[in-house]
N, C-alpha and C positions, 0 to 999 in steps of 0.2 A: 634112658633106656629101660629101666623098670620099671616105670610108667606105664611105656609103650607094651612091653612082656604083660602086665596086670591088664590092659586095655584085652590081650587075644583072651582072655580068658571069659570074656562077655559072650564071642558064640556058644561056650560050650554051657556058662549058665542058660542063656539061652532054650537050651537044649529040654533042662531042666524044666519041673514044675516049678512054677513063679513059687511057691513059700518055699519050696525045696534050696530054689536056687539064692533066697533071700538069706535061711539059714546057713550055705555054703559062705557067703560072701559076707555075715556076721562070725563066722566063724574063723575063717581067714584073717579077715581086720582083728579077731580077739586072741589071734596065734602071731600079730605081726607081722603078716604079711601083705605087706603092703609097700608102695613105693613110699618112702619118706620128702615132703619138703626142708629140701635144707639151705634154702637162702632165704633170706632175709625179702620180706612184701618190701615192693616203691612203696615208699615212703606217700605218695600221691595215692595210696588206695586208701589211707589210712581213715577212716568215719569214726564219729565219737555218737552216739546215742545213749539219752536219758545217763549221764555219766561215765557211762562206759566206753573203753579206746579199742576200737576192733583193728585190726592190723590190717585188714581188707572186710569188704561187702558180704562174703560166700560163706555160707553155711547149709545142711542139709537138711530138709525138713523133717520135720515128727512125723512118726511111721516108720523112717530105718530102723533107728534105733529107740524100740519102743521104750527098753528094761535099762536103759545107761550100761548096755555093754561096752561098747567102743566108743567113748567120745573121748578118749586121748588120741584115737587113732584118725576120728575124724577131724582134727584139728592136725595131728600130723600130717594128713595127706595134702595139708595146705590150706585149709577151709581156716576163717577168720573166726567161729563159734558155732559149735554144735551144738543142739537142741536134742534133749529126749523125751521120752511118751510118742504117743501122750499116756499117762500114767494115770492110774483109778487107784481108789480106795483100797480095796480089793481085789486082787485075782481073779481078772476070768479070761474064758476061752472066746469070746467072741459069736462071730456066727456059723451054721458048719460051711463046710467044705464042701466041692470047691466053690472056693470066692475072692478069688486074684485072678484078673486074664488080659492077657496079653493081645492087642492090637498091630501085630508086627507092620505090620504096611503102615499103619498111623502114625507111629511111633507114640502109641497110647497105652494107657490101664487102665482096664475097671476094679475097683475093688470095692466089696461090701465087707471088710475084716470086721468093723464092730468093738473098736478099740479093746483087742485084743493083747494081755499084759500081762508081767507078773501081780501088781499090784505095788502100792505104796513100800514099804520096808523091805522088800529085793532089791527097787532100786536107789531106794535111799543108802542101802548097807555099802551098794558099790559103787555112790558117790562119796560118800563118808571116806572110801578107801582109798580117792583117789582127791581128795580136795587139795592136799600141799601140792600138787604139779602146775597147778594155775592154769591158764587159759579159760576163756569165756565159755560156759555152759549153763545153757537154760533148759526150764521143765517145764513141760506142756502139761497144763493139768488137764482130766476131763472128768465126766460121772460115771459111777457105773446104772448098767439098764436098769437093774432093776431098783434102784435105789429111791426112795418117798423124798427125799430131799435133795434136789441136784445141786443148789447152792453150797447147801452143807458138804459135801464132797469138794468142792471148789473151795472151802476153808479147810479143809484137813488139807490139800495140795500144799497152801499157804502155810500152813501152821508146820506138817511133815517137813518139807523143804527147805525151810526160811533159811537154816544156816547153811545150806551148800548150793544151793539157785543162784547162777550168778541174776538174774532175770525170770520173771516167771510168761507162759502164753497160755491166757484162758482160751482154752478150745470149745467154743459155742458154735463151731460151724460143720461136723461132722454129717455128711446124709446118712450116716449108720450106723446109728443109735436111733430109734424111735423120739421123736419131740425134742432132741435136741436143740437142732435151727429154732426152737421154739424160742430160745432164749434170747434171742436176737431181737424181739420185738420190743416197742423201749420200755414197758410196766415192767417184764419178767428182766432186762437188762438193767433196770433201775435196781429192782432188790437184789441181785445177782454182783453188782460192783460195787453196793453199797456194803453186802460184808466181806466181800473181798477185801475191800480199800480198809473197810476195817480190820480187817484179820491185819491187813501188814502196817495198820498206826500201830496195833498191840505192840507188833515187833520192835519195831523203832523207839515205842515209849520204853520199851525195857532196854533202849542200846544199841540195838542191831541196826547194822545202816540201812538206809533206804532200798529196798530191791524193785528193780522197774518192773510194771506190769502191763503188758501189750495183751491184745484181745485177735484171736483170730476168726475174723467174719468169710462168708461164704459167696460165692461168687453170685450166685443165685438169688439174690435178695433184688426183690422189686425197687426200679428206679425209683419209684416216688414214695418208696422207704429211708433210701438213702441220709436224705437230712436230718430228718428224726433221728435213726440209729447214731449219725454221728455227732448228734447233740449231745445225746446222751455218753457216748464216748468222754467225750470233750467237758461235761461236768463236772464228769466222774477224775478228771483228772489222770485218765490211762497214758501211759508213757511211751507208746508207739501201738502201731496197728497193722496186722498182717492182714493181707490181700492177696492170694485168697486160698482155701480148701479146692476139695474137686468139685466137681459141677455133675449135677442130675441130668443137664441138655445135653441131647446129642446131638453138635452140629456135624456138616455132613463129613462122615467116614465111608473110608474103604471097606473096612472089616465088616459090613452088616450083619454077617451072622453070630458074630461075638456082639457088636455093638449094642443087641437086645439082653445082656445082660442086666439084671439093675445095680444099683451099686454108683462109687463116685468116679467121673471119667477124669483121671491126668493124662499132662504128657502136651505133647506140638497141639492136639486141636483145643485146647485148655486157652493157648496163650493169648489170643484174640480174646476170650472174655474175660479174661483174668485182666487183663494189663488193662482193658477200657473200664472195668471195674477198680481198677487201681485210681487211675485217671480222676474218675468220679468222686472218688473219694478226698484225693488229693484239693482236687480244686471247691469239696465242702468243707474240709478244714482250711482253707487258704492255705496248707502248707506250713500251717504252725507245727502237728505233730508226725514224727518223722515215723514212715510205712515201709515193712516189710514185703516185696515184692516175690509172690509167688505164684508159678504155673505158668510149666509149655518151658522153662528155659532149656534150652536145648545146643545154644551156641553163641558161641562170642557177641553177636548183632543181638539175638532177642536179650540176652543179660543186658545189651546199653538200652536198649530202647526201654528195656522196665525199667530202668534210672529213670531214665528218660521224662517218661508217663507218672513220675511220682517216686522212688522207690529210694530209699536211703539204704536198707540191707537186703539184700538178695537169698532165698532160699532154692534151694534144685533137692529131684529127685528122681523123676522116671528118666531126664536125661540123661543124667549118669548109668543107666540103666541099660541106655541104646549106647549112647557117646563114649561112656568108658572114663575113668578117674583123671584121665587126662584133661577132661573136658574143664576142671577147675583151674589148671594152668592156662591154656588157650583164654579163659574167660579173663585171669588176672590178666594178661600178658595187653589183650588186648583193650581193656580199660586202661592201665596204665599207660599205653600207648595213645590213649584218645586226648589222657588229662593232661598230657606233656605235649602235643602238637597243639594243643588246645589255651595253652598256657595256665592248667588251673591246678590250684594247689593240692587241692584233694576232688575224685572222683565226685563225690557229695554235691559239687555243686555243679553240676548239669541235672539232678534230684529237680523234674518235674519241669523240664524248661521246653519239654512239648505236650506236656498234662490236659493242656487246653484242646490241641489238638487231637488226641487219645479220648479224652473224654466228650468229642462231638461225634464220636465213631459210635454205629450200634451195636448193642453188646453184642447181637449173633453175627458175624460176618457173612 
């Protein structure tokens, strides 16, 4: 029932400026107000990735919670591990205002924020504060713009974090930061994971366990990119792979007069290029490294089908936005319903058993 009571409160955000209404509903989750899950995931949801035992697939993507405000609460709400940042060095503001806009008809965003955040040591202070409560929490690192060395920012992530990260996500796939996506290409991806991978042998020779490092690539990368980048993935030895950021294309919307925003489009029209983008990736590793499925989830059906098409962990965002906090029960409920008429022991393995098919589809619909 409080579920449901937290679900009416989407029109009135709605109502709101999207950051306005972002900050009401960061604010809420950091007052407790929120419905709680309180039983226990099927047992059938349960995925294990690069060591880790996630209780179910669902987690929210980076951008909620950029600063590790609420990630007790986004594990309370039922979600299997929350992610925060993405996180810089440094404090900044991003890009101005406005630059959040709502596609109500699409059930879309654009957004140009510009990894906008406290910076490194705000949100370190308020993981520090909260490490003994457990549950799985990762940190999305990124650079800041103006920074002469964006790798080196990506090792302070590693080096700041190391002891409270349960997992780290290089974020190379942002459209807003300038040059970013540049790093995607495999030279700058090659020095880019090479001291990553170093920053975290440092760790480990002094003691510290292994922390898994996934990289998040963009939907938008040229097909006959694809191999190369994921060669290089694959090296490098990265420990899962999210699929995907938001996308610069705009295929066809309703909203045309917002639509000409620039900025990165989420949300339903995403999930067509996101998931065949998944797909493609899936079927260049052969399914060796397990991929985080993102964009367009919006309901019970697109969450299977991004299994589906590749996906071992699931992230949402804008449909929580539309759908409402409910939307992550409907999603357990009906996975676990799939893997039990299904006879399988864990959701995980329907992980890409139509990959083939997804991935013959053209990324534009």
């Amino acid at each position: 029932m409080f579920s449901q009571l937290f679900d009416l409160a989407g029109p009135a955000l709605l109502a709101l400026d999207p950051e306005r209404a972002h900050q009401v509903s960061l604010q809420a989750l950091e007052k407790g107000l929120y419905p709680r899950e309180t039983s226990r995931d099927d047992e059938r949801l349960g995925v294990e990735v690069a060591g880790l035992r996630f209780s179910n697939p669902l987690g929210v993507a980076a951008g909620f919670d950029k600063d590790a405000r609420v990630p007790d609460a986004i594990l309370g709400i039922g979600c299997g591990f929350a992610e925060i940042g993405t996180v810089t060095p440094r404090a900044q503001t991003g890009n101005p205002t406005p630059r959040v806009f709502r596609l109500i008809d699409d059930r879309a965003v654009i957004n140009r924020l510009g990894f906008n955040n406290g910076g490194h040591a705000a949100a370190l202070a308020r993981l520090q504060a909260r490490r003994t409560r457990g549950g799985i929490v990762g940190v999305n690192i990124g650079a800041n713009k103006d920074t002469a060395d964006r790798s080196a920012d990506y090792v302070a992530g590693i080096d700041a974090f190391y002891g409270v990260a349960s997992y780290f996500a290089v974020n190379i796939s942002s459209p807003n930061t300038p040059g970013l996506r540049d790093l995607q290409a495999p030279a700058a991806l090659d020095e880019l994971l090479g001291r990553v991978m170093a920053a975290r042998a440092r760790h480990v020779a002094g003691g510290t366990p292994v922390r898994p490092v996934m990289v998040k690539i963009a939907p938008d990368i040229a097909e006959d990119d694809i191999p190369a980048i994921v060669d290089r993935l694959v090296a490098h030895g990265v420990d899962a792979i999210a699929v995907s950021n938001t996308t610069l294309s705009r295929p066809s919307l309703r909203d045309q007069r917002t639509a000409g925003e620039t900025g990165g489009l989420s949300g339903r029209p995403l999930f067509h290029r996101s998931t065949a983008m998944l797909a493609r990736v899936h079927v260049a590793t052969g399914g060796r490294i397990p991929l985080v499925g993102i964009g367009g989830i919006d309901s019970p059906a697109t969450a299977l089908a991004k299994i589906e098409a590749g996906a071992t962990l699931l992230q949402l965002y804008t449909g929580l936005i539309y759908e409402g906090v409910s939307l992550i029960g409907r999603i357990k409920s009906h996975l676990a319903d799939t893997a039990r008429a299904e006879g399988l022991s864990s959701i995980s393995e329907a992980a890409g058993r139509r990959a083939r098919e997804w991935a013959a589809k053209p990324l534009d619909a």
